[in-house]
C-alpha positions as CSV (number, residue, x, y, z in Angstrom):
1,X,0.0,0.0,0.0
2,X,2.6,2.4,1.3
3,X,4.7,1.7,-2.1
4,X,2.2,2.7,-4.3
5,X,2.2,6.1,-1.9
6,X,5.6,6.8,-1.6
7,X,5.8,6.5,-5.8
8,X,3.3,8.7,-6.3
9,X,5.1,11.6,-4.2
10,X,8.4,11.1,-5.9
11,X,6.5,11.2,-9.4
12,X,6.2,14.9,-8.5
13,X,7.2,16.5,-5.4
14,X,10.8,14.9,-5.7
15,X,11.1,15.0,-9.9
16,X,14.6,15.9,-11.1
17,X,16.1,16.3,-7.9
18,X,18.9,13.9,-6.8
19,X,18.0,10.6,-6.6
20,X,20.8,10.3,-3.8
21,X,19.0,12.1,-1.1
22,X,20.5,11.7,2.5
23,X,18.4,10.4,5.3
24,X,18.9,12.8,7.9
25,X,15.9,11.7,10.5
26,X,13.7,9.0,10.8
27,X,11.1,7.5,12.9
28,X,8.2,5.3,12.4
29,X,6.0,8.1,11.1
30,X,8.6,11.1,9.8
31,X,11.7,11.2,7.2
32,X,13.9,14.1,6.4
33,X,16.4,14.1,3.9
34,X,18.9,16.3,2.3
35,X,20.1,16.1,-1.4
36,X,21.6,17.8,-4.4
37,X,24.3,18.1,-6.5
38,X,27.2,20.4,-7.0
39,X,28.0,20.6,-10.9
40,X,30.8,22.5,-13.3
41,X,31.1,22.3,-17.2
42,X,34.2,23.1,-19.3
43,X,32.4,24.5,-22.6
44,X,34.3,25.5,-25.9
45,X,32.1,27.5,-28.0
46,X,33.7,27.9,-31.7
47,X,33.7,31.3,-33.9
48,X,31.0,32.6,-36.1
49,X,31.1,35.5,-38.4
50,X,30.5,38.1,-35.7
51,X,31.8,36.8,-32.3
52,X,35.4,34.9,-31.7
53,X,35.5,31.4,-30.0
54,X,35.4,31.5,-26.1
55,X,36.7,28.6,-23.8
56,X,34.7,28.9,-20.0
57,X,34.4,26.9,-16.6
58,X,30.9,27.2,-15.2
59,X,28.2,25.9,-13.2
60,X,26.2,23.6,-14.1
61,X,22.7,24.2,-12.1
62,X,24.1,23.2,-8.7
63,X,21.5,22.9,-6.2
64,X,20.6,21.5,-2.9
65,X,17.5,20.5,-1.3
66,X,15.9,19.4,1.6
67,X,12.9,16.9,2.1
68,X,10.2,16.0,4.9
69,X,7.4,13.7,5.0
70,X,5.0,12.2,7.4
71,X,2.6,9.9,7.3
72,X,-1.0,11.2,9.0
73,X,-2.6,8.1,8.7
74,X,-2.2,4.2,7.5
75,X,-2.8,5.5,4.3
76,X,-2.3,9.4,4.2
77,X,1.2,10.8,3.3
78,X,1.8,14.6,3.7
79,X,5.1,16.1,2.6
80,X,7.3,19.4,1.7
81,X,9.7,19.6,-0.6
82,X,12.5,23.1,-1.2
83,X,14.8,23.5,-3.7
84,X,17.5,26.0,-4.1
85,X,20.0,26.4,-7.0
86,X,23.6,28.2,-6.4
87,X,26.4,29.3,-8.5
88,X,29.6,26.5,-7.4
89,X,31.8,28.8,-8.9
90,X,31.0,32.3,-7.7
91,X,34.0,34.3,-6.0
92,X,31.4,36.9,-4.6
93,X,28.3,36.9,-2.5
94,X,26.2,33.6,-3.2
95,X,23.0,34.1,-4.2
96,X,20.1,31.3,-4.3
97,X,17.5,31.2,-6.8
98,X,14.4,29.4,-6.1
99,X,13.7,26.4,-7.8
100,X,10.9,24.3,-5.8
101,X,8.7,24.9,-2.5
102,X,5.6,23.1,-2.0
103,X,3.8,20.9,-0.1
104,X,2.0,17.2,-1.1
105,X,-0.3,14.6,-0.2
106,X,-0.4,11.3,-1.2
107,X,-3.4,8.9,-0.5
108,X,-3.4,5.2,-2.3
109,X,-7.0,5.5,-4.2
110,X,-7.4,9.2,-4.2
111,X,-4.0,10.2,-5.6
112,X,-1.2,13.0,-5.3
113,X,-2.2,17.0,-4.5
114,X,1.1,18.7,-4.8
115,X,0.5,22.7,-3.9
116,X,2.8,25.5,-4.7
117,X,6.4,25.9,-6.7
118,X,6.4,22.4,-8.7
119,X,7.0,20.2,-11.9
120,X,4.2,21.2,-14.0
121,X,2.2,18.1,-15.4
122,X,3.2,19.4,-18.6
123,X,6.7,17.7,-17.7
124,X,5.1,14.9,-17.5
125,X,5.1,14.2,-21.1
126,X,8.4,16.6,-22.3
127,X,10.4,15.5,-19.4
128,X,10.6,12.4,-21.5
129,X,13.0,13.8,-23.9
130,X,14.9,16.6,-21.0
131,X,17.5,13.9,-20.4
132,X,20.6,14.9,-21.3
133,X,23.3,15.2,-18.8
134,X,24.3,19.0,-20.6
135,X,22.6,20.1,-23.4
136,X,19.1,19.5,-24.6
137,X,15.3,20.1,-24.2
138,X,15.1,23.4,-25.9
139,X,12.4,22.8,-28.2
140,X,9.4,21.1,-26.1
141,X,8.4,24.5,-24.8
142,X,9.2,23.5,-21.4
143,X,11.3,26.3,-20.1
144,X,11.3,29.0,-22.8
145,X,7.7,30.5,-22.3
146,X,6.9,34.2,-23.0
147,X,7.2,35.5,-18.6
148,X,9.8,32.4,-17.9
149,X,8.4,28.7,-17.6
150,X,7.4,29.3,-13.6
151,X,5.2,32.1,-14.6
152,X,3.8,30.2,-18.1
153,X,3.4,26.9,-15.9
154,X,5.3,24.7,-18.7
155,X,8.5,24.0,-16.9
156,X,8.8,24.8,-12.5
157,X,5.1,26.3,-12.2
158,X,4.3,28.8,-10.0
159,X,1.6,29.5,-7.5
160,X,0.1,25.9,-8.7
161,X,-1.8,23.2,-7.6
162,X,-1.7,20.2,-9.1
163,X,-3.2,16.7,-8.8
164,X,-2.1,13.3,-10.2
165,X,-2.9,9.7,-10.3
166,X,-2.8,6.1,-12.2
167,X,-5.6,3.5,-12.8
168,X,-4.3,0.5,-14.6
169,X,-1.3,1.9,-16.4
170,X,-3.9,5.3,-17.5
171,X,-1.7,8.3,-15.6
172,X,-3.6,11.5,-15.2
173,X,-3.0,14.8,-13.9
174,X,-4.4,18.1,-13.7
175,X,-3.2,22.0,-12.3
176,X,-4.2,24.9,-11.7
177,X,-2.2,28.2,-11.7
178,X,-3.4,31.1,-9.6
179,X,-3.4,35.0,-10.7
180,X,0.1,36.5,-10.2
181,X,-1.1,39.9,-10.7
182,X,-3.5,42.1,-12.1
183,X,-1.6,44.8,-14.5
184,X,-1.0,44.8,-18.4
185,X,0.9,41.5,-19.2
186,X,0.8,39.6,-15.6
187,X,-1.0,36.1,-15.4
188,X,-4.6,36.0,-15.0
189,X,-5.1,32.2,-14.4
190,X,-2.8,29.1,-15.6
191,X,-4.7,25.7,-16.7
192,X,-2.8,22.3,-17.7
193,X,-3.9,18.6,-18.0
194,X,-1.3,15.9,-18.9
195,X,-2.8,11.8,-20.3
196,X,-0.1,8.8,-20.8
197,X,-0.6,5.4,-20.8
198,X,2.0,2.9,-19.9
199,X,1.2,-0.3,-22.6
200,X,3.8,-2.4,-21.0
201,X,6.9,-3.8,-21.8
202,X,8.6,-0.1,-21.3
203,X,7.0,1.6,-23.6
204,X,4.5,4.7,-23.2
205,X,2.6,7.1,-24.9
206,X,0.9,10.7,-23.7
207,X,0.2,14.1,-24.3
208,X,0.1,18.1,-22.7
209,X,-2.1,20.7,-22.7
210,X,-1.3,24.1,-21.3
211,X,-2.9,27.2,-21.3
212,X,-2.4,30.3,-19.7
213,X,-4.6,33.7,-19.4
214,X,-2.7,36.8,-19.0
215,X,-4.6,40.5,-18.5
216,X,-4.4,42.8,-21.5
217,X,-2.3,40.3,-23.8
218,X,-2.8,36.9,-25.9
219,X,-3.4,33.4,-24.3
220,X,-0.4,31.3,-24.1
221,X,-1.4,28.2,-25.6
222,X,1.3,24.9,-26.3
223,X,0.5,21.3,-26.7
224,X,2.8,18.4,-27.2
225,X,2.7,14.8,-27.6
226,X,5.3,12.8,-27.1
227,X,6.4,8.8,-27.1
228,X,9.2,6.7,-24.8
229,X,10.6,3.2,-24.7
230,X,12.5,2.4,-21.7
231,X,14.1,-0.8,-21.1
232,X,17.6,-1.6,-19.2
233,X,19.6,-1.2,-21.8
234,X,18.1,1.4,-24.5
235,X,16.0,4.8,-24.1
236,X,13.8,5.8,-26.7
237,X,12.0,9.1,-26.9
238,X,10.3,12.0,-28.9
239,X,8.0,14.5,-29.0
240,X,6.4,16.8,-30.8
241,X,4.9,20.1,-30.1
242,X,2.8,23.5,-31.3
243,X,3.8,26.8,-29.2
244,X,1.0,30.4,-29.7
245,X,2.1,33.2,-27.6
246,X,4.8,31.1,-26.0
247,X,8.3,31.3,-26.8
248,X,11.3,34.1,-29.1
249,X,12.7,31.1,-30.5
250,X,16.3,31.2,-28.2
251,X,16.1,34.6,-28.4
252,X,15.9,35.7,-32.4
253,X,12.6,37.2,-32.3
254,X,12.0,40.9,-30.4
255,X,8.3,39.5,-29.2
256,X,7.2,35.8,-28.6
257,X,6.1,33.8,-31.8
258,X,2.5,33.7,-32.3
259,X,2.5,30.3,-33.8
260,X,5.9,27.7,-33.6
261,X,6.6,24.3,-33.8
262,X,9.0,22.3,-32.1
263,X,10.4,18.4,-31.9
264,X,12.9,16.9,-29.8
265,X,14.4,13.1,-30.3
266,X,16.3,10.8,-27.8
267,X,18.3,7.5,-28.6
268,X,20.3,5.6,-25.9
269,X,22.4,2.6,-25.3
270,X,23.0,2.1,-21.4
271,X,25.3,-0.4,-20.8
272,X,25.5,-2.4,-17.1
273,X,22.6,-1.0,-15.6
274,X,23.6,2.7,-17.1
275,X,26.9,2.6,-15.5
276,X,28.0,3.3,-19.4
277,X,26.2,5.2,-22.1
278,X,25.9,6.3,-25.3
279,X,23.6,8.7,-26.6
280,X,22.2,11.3,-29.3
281,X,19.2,13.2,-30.6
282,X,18.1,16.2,-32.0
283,X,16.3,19.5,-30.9
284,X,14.4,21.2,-33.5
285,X,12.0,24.9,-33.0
286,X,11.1,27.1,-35.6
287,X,8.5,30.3,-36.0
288,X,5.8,29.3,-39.0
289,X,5.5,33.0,-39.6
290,X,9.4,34.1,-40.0
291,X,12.6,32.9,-41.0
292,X,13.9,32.2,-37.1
293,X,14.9,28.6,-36.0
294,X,17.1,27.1,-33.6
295,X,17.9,23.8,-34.1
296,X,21.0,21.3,-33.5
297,X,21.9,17.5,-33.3
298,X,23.8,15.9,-30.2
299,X,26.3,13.8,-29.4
300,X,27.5,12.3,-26.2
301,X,29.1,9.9,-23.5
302,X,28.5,9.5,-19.7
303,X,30.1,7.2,-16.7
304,X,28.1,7.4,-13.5
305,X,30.1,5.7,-11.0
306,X,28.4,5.8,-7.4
307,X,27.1,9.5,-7.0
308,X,29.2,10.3,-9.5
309,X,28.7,11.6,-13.1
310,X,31.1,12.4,-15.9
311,X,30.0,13.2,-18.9
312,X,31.2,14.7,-22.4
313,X,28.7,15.9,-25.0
314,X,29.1,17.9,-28.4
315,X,26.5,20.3,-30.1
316,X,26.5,19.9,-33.4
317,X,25.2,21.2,-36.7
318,X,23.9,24.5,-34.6
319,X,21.6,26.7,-36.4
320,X,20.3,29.7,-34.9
321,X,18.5,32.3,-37.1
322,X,16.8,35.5,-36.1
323,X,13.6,36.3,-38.2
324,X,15.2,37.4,-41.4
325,X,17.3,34.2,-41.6
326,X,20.3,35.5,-40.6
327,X,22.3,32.6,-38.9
328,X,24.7,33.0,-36.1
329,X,24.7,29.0,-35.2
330,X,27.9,28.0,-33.1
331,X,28.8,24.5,-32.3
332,X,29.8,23.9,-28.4
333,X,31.8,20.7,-26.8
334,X,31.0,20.6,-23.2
335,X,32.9,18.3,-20.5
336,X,30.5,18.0,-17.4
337,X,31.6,16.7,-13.9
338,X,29.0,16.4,-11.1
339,X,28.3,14.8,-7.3
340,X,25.0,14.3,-6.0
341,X,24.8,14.4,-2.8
């Protein structure tokens, strides 16, 4: 019973964050834990027409967190989960950014209600293809929407509520993003609703919808579908997805694009439980009403020895155009070391 619990909070509450979590306290009823990771990248970024090559050292979303559940009754779970990330390499005052804060309750039958800074459901489906240890997920719409992702609800929501649960290998989920404001341009309400089905056999399919109401200003509307085959030694993904009033293309357009397109592809050999692996795919986004794209294919190698993780991946084929097709791609080699704590 309690298994089918404690899966459910980690689906959401605990998503991307280290899977190495300390223990710090427990009893019969309480756990705390402490996790993260502390991360640096060596990244060579060649020369285009206009800018000269550039060789830099820098942090690799280092972050650490701390968890704390309970259980209320035999089958009740309540639970809080906070997230900070920090600069590894800063010489000056550190500063942390806030990445997740929010509470949950699990229940076997009834589900998982996560409240506040969170996953959005909408991860649910591009997460899928957000696996690379560097590079990668730049064309799902996940964290590139028009006020940041928190405030869009596509990548860490804010202010959400969320609820999520599984009948038979059907996985549902649902949130709800309050108003951040009530000038030009802030966010009115957020709503999103995520459907995959696992078939079995490590492979699943699924699907996103998010919208978001802002005062004065368009609807942010994306949708994406998206497809995974997981087994121990390959990963399989893709996904596809449409973008209104969501995202400049990396930057190339002055406003956001009122209509774009975006698909992002995984393929993975893991070798002795993914101690080893091998790995590519593809990130592709484009504006259907201009000229601007950003696109590139990818290239890489990992070792994850204990909490360790080592990894080396190359950016390749980089094109990056601004609406009137003007190109100012630029391949990048990254080396990434990282401990999870």
């Amino acid at each position: 019973m309690m298994k089918k619990i404690l899966a459910l909070s980690i689906s959401a509450a605990c998503i991307a964050t280290s899977a190495q979590a300390a223990t710090v306290y427990q009893d019969g009823d309480s756990k705390v834990t402490i996790g993260g990771r502390l991360a640096v990248k060596a990244q060579y970024t060649e020369s285009t027409k206009d800018t000269s090559s550039t060789t830099e050292l820098e942090n690799a979303s280092s972050r650490i967190n701390f968890g704390f559940e309970h259980r209320m009754t035999q089958n009740w779970l309540a639970g809080a989960k906070a997230e900070w990330g920090y600069d590894a390499l800063s010489s000056g005052k550190q500063e942390f950014s806030n990445r997740l804060g929010n509470l949950y309750f699990a229940n076997q039958d009834a589900g998982l209600i996560t409240v506040g800074k969170q996953w959005s459901t909408y991860y649910d489906i591009t997460g899928w293809t957000d696996v690379f240890w560097i590079y990668g997920g730049e064309a799902s719409g996940t964290y590139d929407g028009r006020d940041g992702h928190g405030g869009s609800g596509t990548g860490r929501a804010d202010d959400a509520i969320s609820y999520r649960n599984s009948f038979n290998g059907l996985n549902v989920a649902a949130q709800y993003q309050f108003e951040d404001g009530s000038s030009e341009g802030e966010r009115r309400y957020g709503l999103q609703g995520a459907l995959s089905y696992d078939l079995g056999l490590g492979l699943s399919f699924g699907g996103a919808y998010n919208l978001t109401k802002y005062h004065q200003e368009s609807d942010d509307k994306t949708w994406t579908l998206g497809a995974k085959y997981d087994s121990d030694m390959f990963y399989l993904a893709g996904q596809y997805g449409q973008y209104r009033n969501h995202t400049n293309i990396n930057g190339n357009l002055t406003d956001v694009a009122k209509k774009a397109y975006g698909y992002e592809l995984v393929a993975a050999y893991l070798a002795e439980g993914g101690l080893y692996q091998v790995y590519g795919g593809y990130n592709h986004l484009a504006d259907d009403n201009s000229s601007a794209r950003y696109s590139y294919g990818l290239v890489g190698a990992a070792w994850t020895p204990g909490n360790m993780v080592f990894s080396a991946e190359y950016k390749l084929g980089v094109t990056n155009k601004d609406q009137n097709g003007a190109n100012n791609g630029a391949d990048q080699v990254a080396l990434l070391a990282r401990y999870n704590f």
